[in-house]
N, C-alpha and C positions, 0 to 999 in steps of 0.2 A: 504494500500500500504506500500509496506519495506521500511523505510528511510533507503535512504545513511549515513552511517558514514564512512566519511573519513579524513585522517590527511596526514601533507603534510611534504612531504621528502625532503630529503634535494638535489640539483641540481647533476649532474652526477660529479666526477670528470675529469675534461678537458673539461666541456665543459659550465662553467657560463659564462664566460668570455668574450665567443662570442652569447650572448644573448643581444638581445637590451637591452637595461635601459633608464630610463627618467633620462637627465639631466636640463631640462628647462620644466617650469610651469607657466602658463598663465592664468589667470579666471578674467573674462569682466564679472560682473552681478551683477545685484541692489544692493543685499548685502555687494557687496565687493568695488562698487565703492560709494555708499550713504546708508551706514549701517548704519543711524540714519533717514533714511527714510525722508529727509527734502528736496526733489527735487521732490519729485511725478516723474509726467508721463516723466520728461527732466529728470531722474536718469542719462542719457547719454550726458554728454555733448561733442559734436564731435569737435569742434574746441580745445578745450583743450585737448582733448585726441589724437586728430592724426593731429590738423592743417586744413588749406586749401587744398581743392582741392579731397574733398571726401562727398561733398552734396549729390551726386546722385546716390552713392553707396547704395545697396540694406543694411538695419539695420545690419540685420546677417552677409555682409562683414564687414561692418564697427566696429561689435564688434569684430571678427577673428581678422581685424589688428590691434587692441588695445591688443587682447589677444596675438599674436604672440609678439607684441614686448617686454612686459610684460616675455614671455618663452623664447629670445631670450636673455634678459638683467640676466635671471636669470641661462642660463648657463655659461655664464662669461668665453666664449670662443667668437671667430671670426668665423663668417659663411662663412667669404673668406676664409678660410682654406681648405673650401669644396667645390672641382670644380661645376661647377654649374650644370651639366648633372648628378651628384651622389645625387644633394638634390632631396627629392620625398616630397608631402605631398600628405595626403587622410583625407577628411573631410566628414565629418556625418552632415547631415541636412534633416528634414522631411518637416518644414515651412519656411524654411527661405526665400522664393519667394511667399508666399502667398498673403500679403496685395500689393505685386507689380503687380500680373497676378490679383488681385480682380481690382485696377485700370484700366489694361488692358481691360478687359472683361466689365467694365461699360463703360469703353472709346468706344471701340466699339459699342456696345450694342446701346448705346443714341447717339452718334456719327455719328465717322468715324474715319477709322485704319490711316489715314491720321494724325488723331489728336493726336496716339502716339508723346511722346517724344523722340525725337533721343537720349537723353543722358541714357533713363530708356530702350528703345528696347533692345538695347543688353544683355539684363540677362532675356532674355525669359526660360533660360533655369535652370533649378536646380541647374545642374551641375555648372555653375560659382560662386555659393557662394565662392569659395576659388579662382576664376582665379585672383583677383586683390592681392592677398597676394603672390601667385604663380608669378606672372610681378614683384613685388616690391623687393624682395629678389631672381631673377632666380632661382626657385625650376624648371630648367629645365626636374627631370630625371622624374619616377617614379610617374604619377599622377591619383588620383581617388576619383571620388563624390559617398558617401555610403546612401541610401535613406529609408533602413528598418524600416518599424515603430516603433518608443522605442531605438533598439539597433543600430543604425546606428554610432554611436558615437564610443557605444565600436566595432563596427566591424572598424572601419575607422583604430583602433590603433590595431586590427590584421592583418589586410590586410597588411595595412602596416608593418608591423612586418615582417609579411611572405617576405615582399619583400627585407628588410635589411638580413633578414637570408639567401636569394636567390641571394646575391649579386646583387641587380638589384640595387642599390643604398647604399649610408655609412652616409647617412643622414636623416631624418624624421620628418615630422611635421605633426603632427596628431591631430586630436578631432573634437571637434563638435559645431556648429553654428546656433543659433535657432531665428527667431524674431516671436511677435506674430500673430497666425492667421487672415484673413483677418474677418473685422466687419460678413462678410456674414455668415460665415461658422459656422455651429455645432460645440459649445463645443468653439469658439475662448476667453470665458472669465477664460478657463485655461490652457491660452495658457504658453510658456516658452520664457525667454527674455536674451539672453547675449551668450557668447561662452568659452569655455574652449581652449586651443592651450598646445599640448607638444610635446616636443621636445625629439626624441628618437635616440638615437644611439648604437653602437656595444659596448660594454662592453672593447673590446680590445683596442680599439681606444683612450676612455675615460680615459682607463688606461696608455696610451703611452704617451698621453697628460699631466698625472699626475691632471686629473680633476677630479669633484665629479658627482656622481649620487642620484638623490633620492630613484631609486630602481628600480623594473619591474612591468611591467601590463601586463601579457598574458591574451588571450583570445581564449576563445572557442566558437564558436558559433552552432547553429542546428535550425530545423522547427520543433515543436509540432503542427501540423494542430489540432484544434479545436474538430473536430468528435473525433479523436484518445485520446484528452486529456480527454472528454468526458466520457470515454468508463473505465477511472481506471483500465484498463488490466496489467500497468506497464511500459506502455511506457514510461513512462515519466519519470520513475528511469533507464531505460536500456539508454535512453538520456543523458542521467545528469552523470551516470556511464562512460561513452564514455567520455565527453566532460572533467570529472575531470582527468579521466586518461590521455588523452591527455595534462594537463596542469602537468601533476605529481604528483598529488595528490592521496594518498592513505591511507588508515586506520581512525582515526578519524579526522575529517576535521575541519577546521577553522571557528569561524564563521561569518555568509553569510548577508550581507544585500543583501534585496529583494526589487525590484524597480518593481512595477508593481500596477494595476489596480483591480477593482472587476468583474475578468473573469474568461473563465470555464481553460484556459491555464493558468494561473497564481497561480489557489485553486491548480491545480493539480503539478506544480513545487514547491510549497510550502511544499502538502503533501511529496513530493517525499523529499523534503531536511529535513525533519523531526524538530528536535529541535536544538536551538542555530542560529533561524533565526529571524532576524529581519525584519517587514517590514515596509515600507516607500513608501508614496504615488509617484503617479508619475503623471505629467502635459503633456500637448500635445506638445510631441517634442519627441526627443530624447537627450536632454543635464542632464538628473536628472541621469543617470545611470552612466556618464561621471564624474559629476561632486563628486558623493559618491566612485569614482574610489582615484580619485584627493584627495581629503580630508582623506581619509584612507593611502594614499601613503606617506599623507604630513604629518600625525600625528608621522609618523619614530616610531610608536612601533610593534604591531602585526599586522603578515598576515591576511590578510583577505580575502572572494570572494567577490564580486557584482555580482550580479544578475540579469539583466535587462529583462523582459518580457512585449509582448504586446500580448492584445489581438487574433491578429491574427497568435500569433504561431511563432512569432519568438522569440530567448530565445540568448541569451550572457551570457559565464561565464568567470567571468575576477577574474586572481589570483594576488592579489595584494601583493607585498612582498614589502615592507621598506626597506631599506639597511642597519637599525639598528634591520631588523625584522627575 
């Protein structure tokens, strides 16, 4: 198969400026909060990180509002400045209701649906990992739960994107939220633990303010189903061709960490990106692809992609550009 080689151009003129950029950065996870490894299984301790009155909050909220406040202190602006109908957030999570629906389902099961807890029922659903950070800061506008396997993270901070470029909102809080899989389930001993939160806004705005930005995170996203990736016809460069061009990238490209598994969609975005790729395992969630995003952004030197792929065919390509990059 042809590798791509492509390199990245520089933004149009008139129009960087009204591009989102991260100004606020947020990362809740074992490493960052007991990166001497001397807490085990309590790495999180809740009361010191957020206080009372958030016991029964599902893990994966509870890491989000540690992460949010964390990305909130570190754009070192006021989020009253942003009427509450223009903040949006979209959060990415695959697990992060798992070990709470695994309780459910044995409560039942040996039970009775009687014996739910009224304070855990209400987050039957996936989609609330982010409703209690959405209440605490009115991120009234713009709201959405992204669930793709692997890339659900970096699509959370396209989507959302698309919606700051669409004026559907001037404010953004984006990423991904993961706790580990329930004891029952396949594969829950690599599972992913903590959340990433960033904070995105208009480039112009940031500017008006006289504020700082870390940089931008575009993204691309596509389906590689399985059969097709299979088949080494090429699809999977005329993919990847598409999704770089959409992010502006062209001629010899930068290089790529790869966040993916040993699958038949994964070998085949690999081959397809040729040389100058790194790869790096990836755990059951979607925060590793998020968080390689993060950490390249926050290094402020060269551009870089991320890569995020799962098994079943879903693929992200996120252009990371530094503000010093």
């Amino acid at each position: 198969m042809t590798a791509l080689r492509t390199a990245v151009g520089a933004p149009a003129a008139g129009t960087a400026v009204m591009d989102p950029v991260v100004t606020g950065v947020g990362v809740v996870t074992r490493e960052t909060i007991d990166p001497a490894g001397e807490r085990g299984a309590a790495w999180f301790d809740l009361r010191a990180q957020l206080g009372r009155g958030y016991k029964y909050l599902p893990k994966a909220s509870q890491y989000l509002l540690a992460a949010t406040a964390r990305a909130l202190a570190d754009t070192g602006a006021d989020l009253a400045d942003v009427p509450e109908h223009h903040r949006a957030v979209t959060i990415g999570t695959n697990n992060g209701m798992s070990q709470l629906y695994g309780e459910f389902d044995r409560t039942v099961i040996e039970g009775d649906s009687t014996l739910l807890s009224p304070a855990t029922v209400p987050y039957f659903s996936v989609n609330l990992v982010g409703s209690r950070v959405a209440m605490e800061h009115a991120l009234k506008g713009y709201s959405l739960g992204v669930h793709s396997p692997r890339v659900a993270g970096l699509e959370a901070v396209e989507h959302g994107s698309r919606a700051l470029r669409a004026g559907r909102a001037r404010w953004l809080l984006a990423g991904a939220a993961e706790s580990p899989l329930d004891w029952s389930e396949p594969g829950s001993e690599g599972s992913e633990d903590g959340a990433v939160a960033l904070v995105v806004e208009p480039a112009a705005a940031v500017a008006a303010r006289g504020g700082r930005a870390h940089g931008r995170v575009r993204v691309r996203s596509f389906l590689l189903p399985p059969p097709l990736a299979a088949t080494g016809d090429g699809t999977a460069a005329r993919l990847l061709g598409a999704a770089l061009h959409g992010l502006g990238v062209s001629g010899s490209r930068p290089p790529v960490r790869l966040v993916g598994a040993d699958d038949v969609v994964t070998e085949a975005v690999a081959a397809a990106l040729g040389d100058g790729v790194t790869r790096y395992p990836a755990g059951v969630g979607c925060l590793a692809p998020v968080l390689h995003a993060t950490e390249a952004l926050l290094r402020g030197d060269a551009e870089q992609l991320v890569v995020g792929v799962a098994a079943q065919g879903n693929v992200s390509v996120a252009r990371v550009t530094p503000v010093a990059g």
